[in-house]
Backbone and ligand atoms as CSV (ligand in chain L), in Angstrom:
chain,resi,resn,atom,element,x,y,z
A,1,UNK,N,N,0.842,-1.186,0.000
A,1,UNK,CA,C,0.000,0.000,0.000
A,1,UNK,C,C,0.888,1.250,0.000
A,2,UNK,N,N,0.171,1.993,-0.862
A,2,UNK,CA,C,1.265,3.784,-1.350
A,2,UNK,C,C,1.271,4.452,0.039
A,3,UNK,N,N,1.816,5.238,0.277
A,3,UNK,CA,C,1.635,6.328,1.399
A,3,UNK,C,C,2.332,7.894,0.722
A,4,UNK,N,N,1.796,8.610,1.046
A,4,UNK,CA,C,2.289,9.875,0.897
A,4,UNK,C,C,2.514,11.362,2.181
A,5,UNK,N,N,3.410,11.141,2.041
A,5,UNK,CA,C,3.591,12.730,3.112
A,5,UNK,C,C,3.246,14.216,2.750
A,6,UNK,N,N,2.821,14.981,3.062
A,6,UNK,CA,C,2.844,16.440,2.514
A,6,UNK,C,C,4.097,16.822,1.682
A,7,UNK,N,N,5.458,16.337,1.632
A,7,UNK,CA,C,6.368,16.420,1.091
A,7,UNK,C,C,5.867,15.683,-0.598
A,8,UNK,N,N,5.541,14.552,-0.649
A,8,UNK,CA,C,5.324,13.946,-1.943
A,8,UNK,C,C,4.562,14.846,-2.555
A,9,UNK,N,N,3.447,14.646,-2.086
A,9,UNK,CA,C,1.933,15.632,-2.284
A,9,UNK,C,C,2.503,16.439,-3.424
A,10,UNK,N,N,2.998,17.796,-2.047
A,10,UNK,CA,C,3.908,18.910,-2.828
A,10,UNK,C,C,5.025,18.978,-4.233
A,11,UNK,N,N,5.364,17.800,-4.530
A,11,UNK,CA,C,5.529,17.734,-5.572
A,11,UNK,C,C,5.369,16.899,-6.643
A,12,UNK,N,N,4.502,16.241,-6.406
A,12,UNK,CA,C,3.133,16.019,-7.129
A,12,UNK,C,C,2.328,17.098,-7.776
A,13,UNK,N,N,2.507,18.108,-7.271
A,13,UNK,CA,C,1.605,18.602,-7.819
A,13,UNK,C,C,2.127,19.887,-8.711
A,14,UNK,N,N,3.364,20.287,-7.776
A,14,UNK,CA,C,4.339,21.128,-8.795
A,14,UNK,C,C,5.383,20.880,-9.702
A,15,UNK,N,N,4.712,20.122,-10.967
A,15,UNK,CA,C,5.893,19.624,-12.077
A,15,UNK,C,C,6.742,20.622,-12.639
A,16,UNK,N,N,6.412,21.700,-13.124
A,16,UNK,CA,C,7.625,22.617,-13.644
A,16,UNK,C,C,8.904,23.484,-11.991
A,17,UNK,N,N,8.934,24.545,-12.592
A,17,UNK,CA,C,9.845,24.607,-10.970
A,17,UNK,C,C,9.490,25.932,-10.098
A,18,UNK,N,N,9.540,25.885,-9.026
A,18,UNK,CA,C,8.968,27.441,-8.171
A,18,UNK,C,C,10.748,28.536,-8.227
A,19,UNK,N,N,11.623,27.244,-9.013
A,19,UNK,CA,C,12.934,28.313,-8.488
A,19,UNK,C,C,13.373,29.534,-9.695
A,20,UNK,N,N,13.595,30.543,-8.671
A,20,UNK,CA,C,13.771,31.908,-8.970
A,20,UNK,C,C,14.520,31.814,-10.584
A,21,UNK,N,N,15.590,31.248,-10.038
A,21,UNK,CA,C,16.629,31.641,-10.431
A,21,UNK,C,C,16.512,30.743,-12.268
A,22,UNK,N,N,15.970,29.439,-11.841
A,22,UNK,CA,C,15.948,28.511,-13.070
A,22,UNK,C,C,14.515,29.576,-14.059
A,23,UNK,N,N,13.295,29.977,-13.285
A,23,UNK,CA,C,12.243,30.659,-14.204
A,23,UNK,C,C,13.072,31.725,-14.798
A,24,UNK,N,N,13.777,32.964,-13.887
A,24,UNK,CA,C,14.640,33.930,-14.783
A,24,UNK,C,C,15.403,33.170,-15.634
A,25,UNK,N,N,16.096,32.438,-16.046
A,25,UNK,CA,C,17.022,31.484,-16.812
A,25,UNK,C,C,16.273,31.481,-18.278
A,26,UNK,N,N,15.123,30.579,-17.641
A,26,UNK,CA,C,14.357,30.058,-18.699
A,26,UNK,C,C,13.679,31.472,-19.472
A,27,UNK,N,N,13.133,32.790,-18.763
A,27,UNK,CA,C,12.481,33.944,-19.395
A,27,UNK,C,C,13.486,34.631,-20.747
A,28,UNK,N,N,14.628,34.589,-20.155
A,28,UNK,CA,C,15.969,34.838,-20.734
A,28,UNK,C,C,16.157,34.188,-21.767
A,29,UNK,N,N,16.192,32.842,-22.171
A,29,UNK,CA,C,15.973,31.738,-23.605
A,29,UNK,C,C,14.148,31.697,-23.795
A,30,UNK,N,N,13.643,33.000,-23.638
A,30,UNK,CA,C,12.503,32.641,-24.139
A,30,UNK,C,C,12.136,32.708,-25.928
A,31,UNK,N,N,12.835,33.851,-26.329
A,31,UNK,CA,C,12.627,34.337,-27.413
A,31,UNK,C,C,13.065,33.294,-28.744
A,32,UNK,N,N,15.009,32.612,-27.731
A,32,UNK,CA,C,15.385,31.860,-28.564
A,32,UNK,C,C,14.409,30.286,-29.542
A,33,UNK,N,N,14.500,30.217,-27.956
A,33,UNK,CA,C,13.481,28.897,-27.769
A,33,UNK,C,C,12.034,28.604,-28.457
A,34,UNK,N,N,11.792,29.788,-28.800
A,34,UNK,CA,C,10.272,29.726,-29.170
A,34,UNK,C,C,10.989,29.921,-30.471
A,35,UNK,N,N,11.700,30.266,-31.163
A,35,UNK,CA,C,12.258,30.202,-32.225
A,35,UNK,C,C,12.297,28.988,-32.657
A,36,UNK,N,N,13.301,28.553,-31.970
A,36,UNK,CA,C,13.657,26.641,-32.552
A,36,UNK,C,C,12.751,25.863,-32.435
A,37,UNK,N,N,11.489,26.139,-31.236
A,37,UNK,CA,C,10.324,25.186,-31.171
A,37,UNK,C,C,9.457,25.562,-32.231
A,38,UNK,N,N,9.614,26.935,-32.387
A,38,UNK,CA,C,8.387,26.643,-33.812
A,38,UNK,C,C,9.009,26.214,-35.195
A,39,UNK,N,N,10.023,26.385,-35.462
A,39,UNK,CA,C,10.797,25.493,-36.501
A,39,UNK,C,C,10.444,23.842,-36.544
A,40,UNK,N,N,10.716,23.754,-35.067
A,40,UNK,CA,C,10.606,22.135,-35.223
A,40,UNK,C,C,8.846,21.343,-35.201
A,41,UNK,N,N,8.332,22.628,-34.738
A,41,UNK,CA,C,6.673,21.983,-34.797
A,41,UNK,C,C,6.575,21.908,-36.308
A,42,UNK,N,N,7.297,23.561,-37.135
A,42,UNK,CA,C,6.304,23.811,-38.518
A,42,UNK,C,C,7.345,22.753,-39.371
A,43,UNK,N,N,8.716,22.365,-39.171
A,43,UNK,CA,C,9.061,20.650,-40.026
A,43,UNK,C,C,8.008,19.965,-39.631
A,44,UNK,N,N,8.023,19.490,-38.022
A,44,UNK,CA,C,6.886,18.309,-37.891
A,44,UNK,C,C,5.774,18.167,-38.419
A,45,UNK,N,N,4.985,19.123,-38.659
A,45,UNK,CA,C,3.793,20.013,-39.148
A,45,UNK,C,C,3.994,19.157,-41.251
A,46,UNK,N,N,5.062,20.141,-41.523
A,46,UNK,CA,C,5.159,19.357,-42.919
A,46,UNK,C,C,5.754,18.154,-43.718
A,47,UNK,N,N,6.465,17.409,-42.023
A,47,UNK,CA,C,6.989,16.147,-42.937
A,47,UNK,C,C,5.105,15.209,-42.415
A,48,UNK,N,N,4.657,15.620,-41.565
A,48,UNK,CA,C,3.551,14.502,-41.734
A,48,UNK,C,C,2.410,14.809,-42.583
A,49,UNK,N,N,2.124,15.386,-43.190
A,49,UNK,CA,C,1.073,16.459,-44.051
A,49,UNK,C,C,1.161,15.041,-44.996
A,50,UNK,N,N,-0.221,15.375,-45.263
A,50,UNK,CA,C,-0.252,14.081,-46.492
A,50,UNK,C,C,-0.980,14.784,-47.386
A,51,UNK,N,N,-1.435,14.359,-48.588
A,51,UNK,CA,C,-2.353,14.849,-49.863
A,51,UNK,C,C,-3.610,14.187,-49.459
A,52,UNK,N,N,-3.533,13.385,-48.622
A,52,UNK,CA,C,-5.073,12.662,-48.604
A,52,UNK,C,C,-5.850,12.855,-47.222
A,53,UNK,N,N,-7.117,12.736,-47.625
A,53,UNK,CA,C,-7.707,13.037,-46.401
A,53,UNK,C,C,-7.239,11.607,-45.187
A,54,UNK,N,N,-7.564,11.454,-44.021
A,54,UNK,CA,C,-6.702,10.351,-43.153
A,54,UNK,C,C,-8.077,9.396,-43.151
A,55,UNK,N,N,-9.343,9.673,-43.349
A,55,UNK,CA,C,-10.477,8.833,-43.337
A,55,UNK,C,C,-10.818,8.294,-44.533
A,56,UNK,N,N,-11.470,9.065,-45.769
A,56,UNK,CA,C,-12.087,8.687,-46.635
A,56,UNK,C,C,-10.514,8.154,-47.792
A,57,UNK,N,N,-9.439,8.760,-47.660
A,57,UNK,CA,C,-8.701,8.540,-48.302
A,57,UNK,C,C,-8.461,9.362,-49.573
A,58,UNK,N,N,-9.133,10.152,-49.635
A,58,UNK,CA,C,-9.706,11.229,-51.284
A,58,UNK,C,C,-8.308,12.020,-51.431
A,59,UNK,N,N,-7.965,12.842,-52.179
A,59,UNK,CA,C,-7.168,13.302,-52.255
A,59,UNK,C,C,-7.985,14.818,-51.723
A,60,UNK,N,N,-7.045,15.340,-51.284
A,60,UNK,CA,C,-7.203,16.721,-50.434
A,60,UNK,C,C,-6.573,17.645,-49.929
A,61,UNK,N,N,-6.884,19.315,-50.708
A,61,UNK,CA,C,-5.599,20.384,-50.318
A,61,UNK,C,C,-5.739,21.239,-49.434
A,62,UNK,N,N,-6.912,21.226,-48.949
A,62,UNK,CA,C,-7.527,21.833,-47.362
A,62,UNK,C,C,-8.228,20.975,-46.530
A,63,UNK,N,N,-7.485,20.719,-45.532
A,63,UNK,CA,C,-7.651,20.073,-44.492
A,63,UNK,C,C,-9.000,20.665,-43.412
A,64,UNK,N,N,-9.545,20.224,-43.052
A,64,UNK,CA,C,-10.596,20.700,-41.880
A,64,UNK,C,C,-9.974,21.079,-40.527
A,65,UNK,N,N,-9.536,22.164,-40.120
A,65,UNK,CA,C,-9.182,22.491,-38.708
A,65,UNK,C,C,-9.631,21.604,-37.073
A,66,UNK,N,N,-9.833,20.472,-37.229
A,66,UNK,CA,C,-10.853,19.855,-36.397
A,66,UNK,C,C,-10.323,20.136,-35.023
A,67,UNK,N,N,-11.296,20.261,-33.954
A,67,UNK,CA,C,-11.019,19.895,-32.830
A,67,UNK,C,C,-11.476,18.930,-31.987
A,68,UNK,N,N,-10.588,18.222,-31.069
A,68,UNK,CA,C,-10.660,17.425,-30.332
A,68,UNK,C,C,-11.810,17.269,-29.263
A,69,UNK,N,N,-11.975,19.025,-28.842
A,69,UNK,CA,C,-12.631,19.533,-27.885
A,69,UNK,C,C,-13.951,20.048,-28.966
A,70,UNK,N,N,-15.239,20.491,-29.087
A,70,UNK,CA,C,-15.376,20.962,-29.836
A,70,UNK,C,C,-15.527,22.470,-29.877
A,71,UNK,N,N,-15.377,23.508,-30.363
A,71,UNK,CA,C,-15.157,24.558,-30.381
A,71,UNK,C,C,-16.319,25.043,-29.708
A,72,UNK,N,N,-17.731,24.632,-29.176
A,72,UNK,CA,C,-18.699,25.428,-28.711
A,72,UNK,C,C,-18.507,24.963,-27.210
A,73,UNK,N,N,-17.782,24.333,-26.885
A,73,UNK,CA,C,-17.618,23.733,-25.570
A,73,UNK,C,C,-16.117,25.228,-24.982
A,74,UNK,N,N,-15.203,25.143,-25.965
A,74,UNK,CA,C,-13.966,26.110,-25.656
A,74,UNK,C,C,-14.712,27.163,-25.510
A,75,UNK,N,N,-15.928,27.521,-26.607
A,75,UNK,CA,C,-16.065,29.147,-25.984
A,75,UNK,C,C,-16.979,29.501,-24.903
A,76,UNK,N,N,-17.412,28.532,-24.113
A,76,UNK,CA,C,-18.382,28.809,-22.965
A,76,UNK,C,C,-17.096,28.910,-21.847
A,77,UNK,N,N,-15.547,28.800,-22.084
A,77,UNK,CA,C,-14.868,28.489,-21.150
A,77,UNK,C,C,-13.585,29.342,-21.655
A,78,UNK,N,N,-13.909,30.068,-22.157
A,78,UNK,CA,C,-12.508,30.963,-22.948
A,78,UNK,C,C,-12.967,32.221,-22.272
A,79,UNK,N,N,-11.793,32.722,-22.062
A,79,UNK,CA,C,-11.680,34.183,-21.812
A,79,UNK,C,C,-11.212,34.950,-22.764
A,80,UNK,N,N,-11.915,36.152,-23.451
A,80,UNK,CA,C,-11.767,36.806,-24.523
A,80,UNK,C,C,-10.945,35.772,-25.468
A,81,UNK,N,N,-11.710,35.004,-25.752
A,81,UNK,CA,C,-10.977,34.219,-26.636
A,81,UNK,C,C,-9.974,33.159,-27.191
A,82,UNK,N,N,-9.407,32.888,-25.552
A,82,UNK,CA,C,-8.472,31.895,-25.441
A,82,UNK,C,C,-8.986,31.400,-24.020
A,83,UNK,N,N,-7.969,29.883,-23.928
A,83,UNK,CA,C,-8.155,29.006,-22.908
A,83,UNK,C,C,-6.935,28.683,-22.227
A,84,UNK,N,N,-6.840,28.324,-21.176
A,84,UNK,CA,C,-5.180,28.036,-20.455
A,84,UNK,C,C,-5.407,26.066,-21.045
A,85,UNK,N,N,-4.202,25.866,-21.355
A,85,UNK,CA,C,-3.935,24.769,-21.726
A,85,UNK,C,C,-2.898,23.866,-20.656
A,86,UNK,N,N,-2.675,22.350,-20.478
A,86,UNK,CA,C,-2.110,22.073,-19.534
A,86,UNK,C,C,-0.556,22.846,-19.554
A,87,UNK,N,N,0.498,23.587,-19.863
A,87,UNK,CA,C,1.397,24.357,-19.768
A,87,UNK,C,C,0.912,24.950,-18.431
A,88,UNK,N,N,-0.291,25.429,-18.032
A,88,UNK,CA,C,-0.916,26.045,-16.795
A,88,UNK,C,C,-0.494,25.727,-15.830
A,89,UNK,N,N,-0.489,24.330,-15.538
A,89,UNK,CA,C,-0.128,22.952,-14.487
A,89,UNK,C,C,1.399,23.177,-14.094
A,90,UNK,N,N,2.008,23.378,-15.714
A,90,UNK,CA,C,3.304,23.478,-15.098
A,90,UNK,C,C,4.128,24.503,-15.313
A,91,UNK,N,N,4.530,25.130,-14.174
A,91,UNK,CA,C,5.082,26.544,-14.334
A,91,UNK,C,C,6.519,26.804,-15.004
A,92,UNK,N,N,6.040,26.975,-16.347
A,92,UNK,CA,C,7.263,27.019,-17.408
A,92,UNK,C,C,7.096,28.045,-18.878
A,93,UNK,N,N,7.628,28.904,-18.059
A,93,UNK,CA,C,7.217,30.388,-19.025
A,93,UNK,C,C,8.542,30.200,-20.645
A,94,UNK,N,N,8.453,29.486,-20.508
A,94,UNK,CA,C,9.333,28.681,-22.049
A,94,UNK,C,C,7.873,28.725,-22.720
A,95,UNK,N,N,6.561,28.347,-22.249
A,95,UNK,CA,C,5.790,27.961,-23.591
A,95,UNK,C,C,4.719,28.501,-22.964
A,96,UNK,N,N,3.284,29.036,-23.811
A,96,UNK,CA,C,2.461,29.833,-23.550
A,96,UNK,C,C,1.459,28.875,-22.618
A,97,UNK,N,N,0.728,29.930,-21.486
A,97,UNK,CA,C,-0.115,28.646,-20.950
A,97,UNK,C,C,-1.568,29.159,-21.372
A,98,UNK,N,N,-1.957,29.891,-22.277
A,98,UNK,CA,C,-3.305,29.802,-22.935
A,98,UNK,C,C,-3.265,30.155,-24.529
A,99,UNK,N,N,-4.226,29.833,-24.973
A,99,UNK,CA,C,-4.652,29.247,-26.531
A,99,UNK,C,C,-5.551,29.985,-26.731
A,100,UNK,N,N,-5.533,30.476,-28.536
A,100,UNK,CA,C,-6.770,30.896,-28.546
A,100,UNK,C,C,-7.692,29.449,-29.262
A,101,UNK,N,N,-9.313,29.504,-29.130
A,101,UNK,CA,C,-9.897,28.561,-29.552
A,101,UNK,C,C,-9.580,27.859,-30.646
A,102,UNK,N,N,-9.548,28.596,-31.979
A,102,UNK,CA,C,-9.014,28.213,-32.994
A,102,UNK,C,C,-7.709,26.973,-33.079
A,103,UNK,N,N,-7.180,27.293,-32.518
A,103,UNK,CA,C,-5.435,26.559,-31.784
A,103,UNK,C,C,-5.635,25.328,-31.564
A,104,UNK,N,N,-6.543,25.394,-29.884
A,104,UNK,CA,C,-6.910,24.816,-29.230
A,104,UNK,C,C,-7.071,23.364,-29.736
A,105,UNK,N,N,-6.317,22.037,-29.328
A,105,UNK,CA,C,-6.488,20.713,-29.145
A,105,UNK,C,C,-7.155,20.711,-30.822
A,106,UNK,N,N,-6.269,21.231,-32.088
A,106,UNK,CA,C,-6.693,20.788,-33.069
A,106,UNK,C,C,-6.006,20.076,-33.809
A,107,UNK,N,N,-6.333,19.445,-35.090
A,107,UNK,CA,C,-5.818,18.366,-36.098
A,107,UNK,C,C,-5.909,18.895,-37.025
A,108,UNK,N,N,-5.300,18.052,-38.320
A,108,UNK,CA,C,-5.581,19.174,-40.004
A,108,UNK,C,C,-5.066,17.453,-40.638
A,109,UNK,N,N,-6.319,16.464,-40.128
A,109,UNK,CA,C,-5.625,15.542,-40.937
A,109,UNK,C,C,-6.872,14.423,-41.946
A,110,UNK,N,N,-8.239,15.191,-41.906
A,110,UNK,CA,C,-9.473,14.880,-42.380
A,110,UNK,C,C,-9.836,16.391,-43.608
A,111,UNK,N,N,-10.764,15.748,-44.258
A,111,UNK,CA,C,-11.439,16.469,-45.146
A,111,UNK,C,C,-12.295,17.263,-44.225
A,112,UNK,N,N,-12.588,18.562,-44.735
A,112,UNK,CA,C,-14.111,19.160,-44.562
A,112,UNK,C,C,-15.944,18.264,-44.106
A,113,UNK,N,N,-15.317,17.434,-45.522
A,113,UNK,CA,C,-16.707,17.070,-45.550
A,113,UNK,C,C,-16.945,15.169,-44.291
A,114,UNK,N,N,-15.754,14.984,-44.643
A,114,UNK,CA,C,-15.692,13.541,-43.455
A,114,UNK,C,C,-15.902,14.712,-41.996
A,115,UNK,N,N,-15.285,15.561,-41.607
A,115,UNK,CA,C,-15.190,16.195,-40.410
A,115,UNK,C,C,-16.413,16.198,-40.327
A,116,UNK,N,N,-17.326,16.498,-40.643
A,116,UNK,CA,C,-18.653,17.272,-40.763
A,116,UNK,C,C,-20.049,15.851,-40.619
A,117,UNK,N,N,-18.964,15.378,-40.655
A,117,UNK,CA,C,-19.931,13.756,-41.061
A,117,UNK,C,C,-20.043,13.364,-39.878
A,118,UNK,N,N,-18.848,12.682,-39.909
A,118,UNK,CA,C,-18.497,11.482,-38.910
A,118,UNK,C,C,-18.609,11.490,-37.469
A,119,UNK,N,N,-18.080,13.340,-37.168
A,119,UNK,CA,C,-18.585,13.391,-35.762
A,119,UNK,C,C,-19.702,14.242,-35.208
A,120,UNK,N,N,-21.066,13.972,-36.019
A,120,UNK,CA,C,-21.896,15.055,-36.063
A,120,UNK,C,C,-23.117,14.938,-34.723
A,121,UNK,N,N,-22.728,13.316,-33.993
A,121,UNK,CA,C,-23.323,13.344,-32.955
A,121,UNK,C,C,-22.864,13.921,-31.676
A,122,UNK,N,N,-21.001,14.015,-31.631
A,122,UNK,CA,C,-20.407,14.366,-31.140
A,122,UNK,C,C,-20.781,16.169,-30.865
A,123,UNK,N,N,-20.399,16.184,-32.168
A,123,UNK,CA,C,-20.336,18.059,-32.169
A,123,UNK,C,C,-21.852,18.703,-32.074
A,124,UNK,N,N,-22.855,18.243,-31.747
A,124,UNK,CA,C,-23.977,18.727,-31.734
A,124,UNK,C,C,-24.706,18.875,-29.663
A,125,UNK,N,N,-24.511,20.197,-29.742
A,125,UNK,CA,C,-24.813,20.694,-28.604
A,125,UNK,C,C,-26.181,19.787,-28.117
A,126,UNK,N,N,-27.160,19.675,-28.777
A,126,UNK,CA,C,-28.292,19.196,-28.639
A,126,UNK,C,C,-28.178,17.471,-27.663
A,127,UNK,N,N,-27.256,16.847,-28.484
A,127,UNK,CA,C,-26.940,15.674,-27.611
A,127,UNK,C,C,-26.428,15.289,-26.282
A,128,UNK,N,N,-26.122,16.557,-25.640
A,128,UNK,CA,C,-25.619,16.512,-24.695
A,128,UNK,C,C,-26.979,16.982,-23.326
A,129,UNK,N,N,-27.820,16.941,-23.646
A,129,UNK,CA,C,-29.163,16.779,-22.706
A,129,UNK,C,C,-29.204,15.375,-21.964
A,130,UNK,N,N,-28.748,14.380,-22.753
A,130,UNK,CA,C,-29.012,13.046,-22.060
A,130,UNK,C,C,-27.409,12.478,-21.877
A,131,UNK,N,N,-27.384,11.383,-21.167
A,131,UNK,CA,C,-26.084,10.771,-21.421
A,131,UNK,C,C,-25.895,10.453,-22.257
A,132,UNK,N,N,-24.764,10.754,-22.949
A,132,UNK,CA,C,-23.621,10.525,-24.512
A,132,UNK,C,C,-23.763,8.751,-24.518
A,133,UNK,N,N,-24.359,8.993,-26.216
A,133,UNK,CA,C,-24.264,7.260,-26.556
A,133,UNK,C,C,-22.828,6.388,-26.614
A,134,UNK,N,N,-23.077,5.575,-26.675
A,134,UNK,CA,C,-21.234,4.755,-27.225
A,134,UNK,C,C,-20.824,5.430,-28.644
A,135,UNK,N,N,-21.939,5.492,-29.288
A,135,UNK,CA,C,-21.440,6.078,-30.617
A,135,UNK,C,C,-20.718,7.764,-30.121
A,136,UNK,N,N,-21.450,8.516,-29.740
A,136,UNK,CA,C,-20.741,9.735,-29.314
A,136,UNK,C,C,-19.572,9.899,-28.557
A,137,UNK,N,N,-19.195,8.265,-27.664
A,137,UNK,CA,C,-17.977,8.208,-26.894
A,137,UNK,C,C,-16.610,7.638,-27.746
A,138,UNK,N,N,-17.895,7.040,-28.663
A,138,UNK,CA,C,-16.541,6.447,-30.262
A,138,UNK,C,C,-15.726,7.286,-30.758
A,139,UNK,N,N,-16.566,8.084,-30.882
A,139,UNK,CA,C,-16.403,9.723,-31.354
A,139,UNK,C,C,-15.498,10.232,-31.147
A,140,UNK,N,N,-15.670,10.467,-29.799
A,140,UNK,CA,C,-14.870,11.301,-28.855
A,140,UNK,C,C,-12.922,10.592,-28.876
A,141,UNK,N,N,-13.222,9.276,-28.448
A,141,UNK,CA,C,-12.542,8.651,-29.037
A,141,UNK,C,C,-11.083,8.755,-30.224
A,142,UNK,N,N,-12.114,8.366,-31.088
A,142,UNK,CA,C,-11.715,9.192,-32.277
A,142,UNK,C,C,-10.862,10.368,-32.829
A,143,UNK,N,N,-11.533,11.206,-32.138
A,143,UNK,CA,C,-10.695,12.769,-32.158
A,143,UNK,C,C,-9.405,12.687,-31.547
A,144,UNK,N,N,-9.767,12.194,-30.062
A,144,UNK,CA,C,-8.292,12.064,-28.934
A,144,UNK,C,C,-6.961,11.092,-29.847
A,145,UNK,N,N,-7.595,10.299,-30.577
A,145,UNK,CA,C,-6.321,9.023,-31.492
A,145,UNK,C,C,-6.079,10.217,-32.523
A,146,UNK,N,N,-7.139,11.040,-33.245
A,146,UNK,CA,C,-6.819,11.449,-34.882
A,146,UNK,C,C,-5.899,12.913,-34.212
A,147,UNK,N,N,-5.699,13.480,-32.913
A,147,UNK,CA,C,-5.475,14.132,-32.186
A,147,UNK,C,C,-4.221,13.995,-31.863
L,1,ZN,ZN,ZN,-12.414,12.694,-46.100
């Protein structure tokens, strides 16, 4: 059986760091850093890019912005427009800790028209009056893997 002291707890719960000296460090390589990280997202970004949609398989040159979350859920919970993302959790001013919606927990690896399809039980405010079917948890599913 686990045990924990107020000592564990405490850092458990603070993953990035409370120290002075390492946050000034890190504020200092902020500019660099966000440099080389967006280099390496926008390669990552275009060595996985495909011509085809990832569902129907069609060929395709605009991707559907999809989100994971769906966008009417982010804006009941956004502040002017953005959301704190887990970066929040951990105190590391290297990377931003809110998003705007748009941003937010998205993919670019389906068509328009599959997006629009496939998760339409999901993305429909209306369904969420009763408990979510298996199909809507498939769904959900779904997004978090195509995610
Ligand atoms: Zn498609």
């Amino acid at each position: 059986m686990f045990s924990f002291d107020d000592q564990d707890l405490i850092q458990m719960l603070s993953l990035g760091t409370d120290s002075e000296v390492e946050l000034d460090a890190m504020k200092e390589k902020k500019v660099e850093f966000r440099k080389y990280f967006g280099q390496l997202l926008s390669q990552s970004r275009k060595n996985a890019k495909s011509n085809e949609c990832f569902y129907c398989g069609k060929k395709c040159s605009s991707f559907c912005n999809s989100h994971s979350i769906p966008a009417f859920f982010l804006r009941n919970i956004a502040h002017e427009g953005v959301v704190y993302n887990n970066h929040k959790l951990i105190n590391m001013p290297l990377l931003d800790d809110d998003i705007g919606i748009n941003k937010t927990g998205t993919f670019q690896l389906i068509c328009r028209d599959c997006d629009s399809k496939i998760f339409s039980d999901y993305e429909n405010p209306d369904n969420y009056e009763a408990t979510p079917t298996s199909k809507m948890i498939a769904q959900i599913a779904m997004k978090n893997y195509l995610k």
